[in-house]
N, C-alpha and C positions, 0 to 999 in steps of 0.2 A: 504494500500500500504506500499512497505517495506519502509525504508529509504535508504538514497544512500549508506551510512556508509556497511549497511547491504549486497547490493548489489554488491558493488563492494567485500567486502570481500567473496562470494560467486564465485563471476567471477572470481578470483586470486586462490580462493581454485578450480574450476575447471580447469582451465587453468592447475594448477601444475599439477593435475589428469591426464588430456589429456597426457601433456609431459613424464612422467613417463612409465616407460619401461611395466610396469602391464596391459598397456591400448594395448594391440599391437590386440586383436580382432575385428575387423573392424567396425562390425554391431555396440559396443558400441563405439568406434570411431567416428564414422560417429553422431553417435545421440549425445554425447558431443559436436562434432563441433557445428552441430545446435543450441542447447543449448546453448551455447557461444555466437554466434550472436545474437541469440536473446538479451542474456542482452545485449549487445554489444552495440544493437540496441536502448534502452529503456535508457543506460543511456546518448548512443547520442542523444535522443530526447528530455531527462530533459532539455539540456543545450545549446538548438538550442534557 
């Protein structure tokens, strides 16, 4: 398993991805977002 360190630097490098004018095709959009939750999800559950 990765570390949090890791992880969240992951989720920040996507996140900037998503926001960025590059991303404007939808299909890869859409599957970023999920992506995103996901960690999203995983580092809400370390810390529940």
């Amino acid at each position: 398993m990765r570390d949090e360190e890791e992880i969240r630097e992951q989720y920040e490098f996507l996140k900037e991805e998503l926001e960025s004018d590059e991303m404007r095709h939808e299909g890869v959009r859409q599957m970023f977002t999920y992506y995103k939750r996901a960690i999203g999800w995983v580092l809400e559950e370390e810390h529940i």
